[in-house]
C-alpha positions as CSV (number, residue, x, y, z in Angstrom):
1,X,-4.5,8.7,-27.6
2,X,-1.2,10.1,-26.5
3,X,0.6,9.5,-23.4
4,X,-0.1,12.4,-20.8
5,X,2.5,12.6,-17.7
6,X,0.3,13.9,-15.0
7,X,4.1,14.0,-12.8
8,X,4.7,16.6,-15.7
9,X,1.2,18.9,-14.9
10,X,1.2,21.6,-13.3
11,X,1.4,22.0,-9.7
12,X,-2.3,22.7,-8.1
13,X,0.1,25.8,-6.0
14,X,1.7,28.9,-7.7
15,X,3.2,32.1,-6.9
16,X,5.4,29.7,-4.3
17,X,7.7,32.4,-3.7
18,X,5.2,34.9,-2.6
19,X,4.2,32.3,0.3
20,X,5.2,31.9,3.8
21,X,7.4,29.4,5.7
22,X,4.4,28.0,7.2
23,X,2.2,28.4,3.9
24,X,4.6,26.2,1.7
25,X,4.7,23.6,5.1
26,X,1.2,23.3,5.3
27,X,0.6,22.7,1.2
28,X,3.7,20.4,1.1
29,X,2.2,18.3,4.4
30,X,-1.1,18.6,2.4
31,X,0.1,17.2,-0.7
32,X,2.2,14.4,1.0
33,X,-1.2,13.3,2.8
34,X,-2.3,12.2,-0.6
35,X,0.7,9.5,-1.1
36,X,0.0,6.8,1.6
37,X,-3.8,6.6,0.2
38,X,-2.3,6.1,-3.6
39,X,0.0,3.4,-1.6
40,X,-3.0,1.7,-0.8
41,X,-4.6,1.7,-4.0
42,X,-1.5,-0.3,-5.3
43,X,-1.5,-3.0,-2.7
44,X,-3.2,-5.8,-4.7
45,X,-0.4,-5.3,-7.1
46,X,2.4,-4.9,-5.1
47,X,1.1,-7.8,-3.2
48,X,1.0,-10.1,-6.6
49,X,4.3,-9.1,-7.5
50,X,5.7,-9.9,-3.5
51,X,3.9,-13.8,-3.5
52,X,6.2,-14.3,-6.7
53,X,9.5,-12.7,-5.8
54,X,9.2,-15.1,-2.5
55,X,9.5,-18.5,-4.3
56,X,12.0,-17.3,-6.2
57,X,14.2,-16.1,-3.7
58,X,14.0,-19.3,-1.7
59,X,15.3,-20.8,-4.6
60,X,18.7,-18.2,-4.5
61,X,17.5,-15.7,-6.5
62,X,17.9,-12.3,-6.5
63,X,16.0,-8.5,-6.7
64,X,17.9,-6.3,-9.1
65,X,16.3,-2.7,-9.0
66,X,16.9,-0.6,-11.6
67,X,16.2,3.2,-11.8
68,X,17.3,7.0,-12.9
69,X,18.2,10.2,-10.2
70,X,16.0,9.8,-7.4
71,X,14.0,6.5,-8.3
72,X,17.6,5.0,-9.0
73,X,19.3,6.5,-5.9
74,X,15.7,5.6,-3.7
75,X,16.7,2.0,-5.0
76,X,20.1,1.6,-4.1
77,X,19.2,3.1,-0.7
78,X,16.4,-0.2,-0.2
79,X,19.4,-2.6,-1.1
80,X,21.7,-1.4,1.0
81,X,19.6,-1.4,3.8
82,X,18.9,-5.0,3.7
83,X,21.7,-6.4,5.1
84,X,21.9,-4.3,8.5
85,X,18.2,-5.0,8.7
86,X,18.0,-8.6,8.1
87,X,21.3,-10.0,8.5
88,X,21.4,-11.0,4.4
89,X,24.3,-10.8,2.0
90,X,24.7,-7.3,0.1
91,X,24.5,-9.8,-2.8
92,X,20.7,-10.7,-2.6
93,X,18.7,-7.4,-3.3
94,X,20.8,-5.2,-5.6
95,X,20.1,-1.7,-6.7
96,X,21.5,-0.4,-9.9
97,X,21.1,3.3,-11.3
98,X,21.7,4.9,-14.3
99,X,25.3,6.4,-14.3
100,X,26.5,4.1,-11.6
101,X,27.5,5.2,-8.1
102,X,28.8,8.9,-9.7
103,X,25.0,9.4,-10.0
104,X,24.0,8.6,-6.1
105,X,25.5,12.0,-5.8
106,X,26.0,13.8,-9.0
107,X,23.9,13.8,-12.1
108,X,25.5,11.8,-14.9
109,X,24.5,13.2,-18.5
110,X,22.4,11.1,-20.9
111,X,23.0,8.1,-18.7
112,X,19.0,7.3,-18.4
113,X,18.8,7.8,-22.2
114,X,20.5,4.5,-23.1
115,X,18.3,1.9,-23.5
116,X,21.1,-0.8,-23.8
117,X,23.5,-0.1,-21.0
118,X,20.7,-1.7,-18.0
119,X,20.8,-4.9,-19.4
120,X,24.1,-4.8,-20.3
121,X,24.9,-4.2,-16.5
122,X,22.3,-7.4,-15.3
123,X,24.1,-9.1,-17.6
124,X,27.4,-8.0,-15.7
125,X,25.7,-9.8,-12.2
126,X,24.7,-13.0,-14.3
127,X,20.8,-13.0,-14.4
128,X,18.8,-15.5,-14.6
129,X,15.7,-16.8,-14.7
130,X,15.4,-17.2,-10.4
131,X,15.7,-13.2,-9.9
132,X,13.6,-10.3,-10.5
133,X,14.1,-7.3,-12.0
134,X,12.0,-4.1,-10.8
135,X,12.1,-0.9,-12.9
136,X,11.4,2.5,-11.1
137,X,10.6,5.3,-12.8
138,X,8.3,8.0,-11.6
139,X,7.6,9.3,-15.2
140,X,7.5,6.2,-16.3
141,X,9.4,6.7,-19.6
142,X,12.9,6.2,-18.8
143,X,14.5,4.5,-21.5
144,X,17.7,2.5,-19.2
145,X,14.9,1.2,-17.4
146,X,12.8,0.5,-20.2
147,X,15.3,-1.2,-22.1
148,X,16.3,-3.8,-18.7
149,X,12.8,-4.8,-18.3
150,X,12.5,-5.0,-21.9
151,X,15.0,-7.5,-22.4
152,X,14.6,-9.3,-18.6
153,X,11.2,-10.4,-19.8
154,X,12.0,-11.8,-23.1
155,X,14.5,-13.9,-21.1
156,X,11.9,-15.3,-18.8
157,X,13.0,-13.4,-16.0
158,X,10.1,-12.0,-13.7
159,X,9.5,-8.3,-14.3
160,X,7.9,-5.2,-11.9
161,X,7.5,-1.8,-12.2
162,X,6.7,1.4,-10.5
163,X,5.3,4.3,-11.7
164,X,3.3,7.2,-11.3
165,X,1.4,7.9,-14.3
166,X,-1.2,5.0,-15.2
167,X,-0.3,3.3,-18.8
168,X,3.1,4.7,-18.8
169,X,5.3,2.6,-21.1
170,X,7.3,0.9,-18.2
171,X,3.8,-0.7,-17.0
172,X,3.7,-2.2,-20.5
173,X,7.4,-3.5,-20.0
174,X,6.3,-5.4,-16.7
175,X,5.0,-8.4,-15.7
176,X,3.6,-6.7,-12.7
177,X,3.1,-3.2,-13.2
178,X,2.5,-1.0,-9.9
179,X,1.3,2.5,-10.6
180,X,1.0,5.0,-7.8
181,X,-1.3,7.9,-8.8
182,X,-0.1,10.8,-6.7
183,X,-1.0,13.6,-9.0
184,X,1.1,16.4,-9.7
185,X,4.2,17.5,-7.6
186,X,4.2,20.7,-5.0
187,X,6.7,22.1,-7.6
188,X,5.8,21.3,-10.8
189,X,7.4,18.1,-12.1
190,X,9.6,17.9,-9.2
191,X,9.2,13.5,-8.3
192,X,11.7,13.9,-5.5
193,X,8.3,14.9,-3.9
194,X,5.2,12.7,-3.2
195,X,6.7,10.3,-6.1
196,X,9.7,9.5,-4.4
197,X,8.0,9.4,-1.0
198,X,5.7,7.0,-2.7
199,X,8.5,5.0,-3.7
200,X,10.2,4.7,-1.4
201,X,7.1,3.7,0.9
202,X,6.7,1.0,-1.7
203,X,10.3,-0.7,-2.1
204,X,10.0,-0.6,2.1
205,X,7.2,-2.8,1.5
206,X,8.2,-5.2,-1.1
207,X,11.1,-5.9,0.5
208,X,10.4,-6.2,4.0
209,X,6.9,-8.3,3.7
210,X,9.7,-10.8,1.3
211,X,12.1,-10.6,3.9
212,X,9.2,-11.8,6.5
213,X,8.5,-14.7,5.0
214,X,12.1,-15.3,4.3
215,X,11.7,-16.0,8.2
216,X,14.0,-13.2,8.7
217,X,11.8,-11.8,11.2
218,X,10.9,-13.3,14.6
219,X,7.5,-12.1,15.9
220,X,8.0,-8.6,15.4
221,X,12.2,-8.0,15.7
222,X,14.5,-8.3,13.8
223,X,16.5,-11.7,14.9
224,X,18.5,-11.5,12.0
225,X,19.9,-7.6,12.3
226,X,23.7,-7.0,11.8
227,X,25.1,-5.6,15.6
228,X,27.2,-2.8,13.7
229,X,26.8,-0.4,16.7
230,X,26.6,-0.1,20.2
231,X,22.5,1.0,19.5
232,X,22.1,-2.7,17.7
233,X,24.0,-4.5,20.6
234,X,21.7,-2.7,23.2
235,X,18.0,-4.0,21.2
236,X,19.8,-7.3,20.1
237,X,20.6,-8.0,23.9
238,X,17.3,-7.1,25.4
239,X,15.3,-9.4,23.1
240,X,17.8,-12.5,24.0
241,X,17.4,-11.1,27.5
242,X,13.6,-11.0,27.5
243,X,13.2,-14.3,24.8
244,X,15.4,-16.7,27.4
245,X,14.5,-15.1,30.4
246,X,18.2,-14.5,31.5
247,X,19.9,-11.1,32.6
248,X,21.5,-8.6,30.6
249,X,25.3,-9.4,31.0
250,X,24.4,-13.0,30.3
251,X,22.7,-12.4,27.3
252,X,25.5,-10.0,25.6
253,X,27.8,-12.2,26.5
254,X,25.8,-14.9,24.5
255,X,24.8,-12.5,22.0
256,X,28.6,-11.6,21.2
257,X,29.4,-14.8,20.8
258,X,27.1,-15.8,18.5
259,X,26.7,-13.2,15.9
260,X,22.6,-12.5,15.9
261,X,19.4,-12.9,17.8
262,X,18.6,-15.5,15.9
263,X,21.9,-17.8,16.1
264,X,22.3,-16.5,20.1
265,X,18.9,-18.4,20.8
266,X,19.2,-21.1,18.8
267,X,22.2,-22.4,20.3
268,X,21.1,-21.6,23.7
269,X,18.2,-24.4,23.1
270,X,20.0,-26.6,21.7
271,X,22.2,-26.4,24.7
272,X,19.3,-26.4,26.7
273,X,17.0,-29.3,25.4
274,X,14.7,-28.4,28.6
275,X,14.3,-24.8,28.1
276,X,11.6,-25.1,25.0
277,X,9.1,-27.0,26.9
């Protein structure tokens, strides 16, 4: 039986450009209903592929996502927002995508055709047998990704996947393979659409549950956040303020000085043996 793309059939819309404003709204908002519920179906696998990331990453290793146009670009976006978020070196959850960072912004030409050049470039970062490498591909046939998780797994290096057909050839590359049904696109074929939401929804996920039990995360907040702005000062202060009990100049100032949430209230107890109890 061949391989059918249903992120290739056609849209259950048509004649589009006779429709209203409101009419295209409605059927996109329709359509994008249908993602979180195909989310939910994945979660056992998603969840399989989290509890053996974790180990690994307490043990210094590192996710590596790898990816074409949107999936690739929806990767790179994940990694970079993990070090604002959780106060981690840029250097532990790295996304790569085909083309390099031309492609973020313009397409590169043939660049997801070469089934060599992903490994090549985990090879460039040093892999090894601690990190994990996780392959997006909405199609699920891109050969650059293919090719990484291809190789990855024959070096013992744990492999995941996501996709949005079921048996794609990617989920056959992968260790864990998480397939997100969302059926066909709004326009035809376009998997910037529920795919990418899906995606997206998906490496939000994976890496925030990781970075949770990472103990990056205090109760609910984010102890470990980067104070780049004025915004992240302001939340950073009012959790020291409300965690220690202390007033709002006090706490900046102890805030500032420190670095984090974290490292402001963990040298104020160890200042103040007494303040625990």
């Amino acid at each position: 039986m061949s391989f059918v793309k249903i992120t290739e059939q056609p849209s259950l819309y048509d004649n589009l450009e006779q429709k209203s404003v409101h009419e295209i709204l409605e059927e996109i908002n329709t359509e994008d209903q249908k993602v979180a519920l195909a989310v939910k179906k994945a979660i056992p696998q998603i969840e399989k592929l989290v509890t053996q990331i974790v180990p690994r990453m307490r043990q210094g290793g590192r996710i590596f996502y790898m990816g074409a146009g949107t999936s690739g670009r929806l990767g790179v976006l994940d990694a970079s927002e993990i070090p604002p978020t959780f106060g981690m070196p840029p250097t532990l959850v790295i996304g790569l995508i085909a083309g390099g960072d031309t492609a973020l912004r313009n397409p590169v030409e043939n660049a997801e055709d070469d089934m060599n050049r992903g490994w090549e470039e985990l090879q460039e970062h040093h892999i090894n047998t601690k990190d994990t490498v996780i392959g997006i591909a909405a199609s699920g046939t891109t050969p650059y990704v293919i090719g990484a998780l291809r190789a990855a797994r024959e070096h013992g290096i744990l492999t995941g996947s996501i996709s949005s057909n079921p048996d794609s050839p990617i989920s056959h590359e992968a260790d864990v393979p998480i397939e997100m049904i969302v059926g066909p696109e709004y326009v035809t074929g376009s998997s910037r659409m529920k795919s990418g939401t899906g995606q997206k929804m998906i490496l939000n996920m994976i890496t925030t549950s990781v970075m949770i039990q990472l103990g990056r995360v205090k109760g609910n907040r984010m102890v470990n956040m980067q104070l780049s702005n004025q915004k992240l000062v302001d939340r950073g202060t009012r959790m020291v303020s409300e965690e220690l009990g202390m007033d709002y100049e006090h706490a900046k100032r102890l805030l500032l000085l420190h670095g984090s949430v974290k490292k402001a209230i963990d040298a104020y107890h160890a200042e103040n043996p007494d303040s625990q109890k």
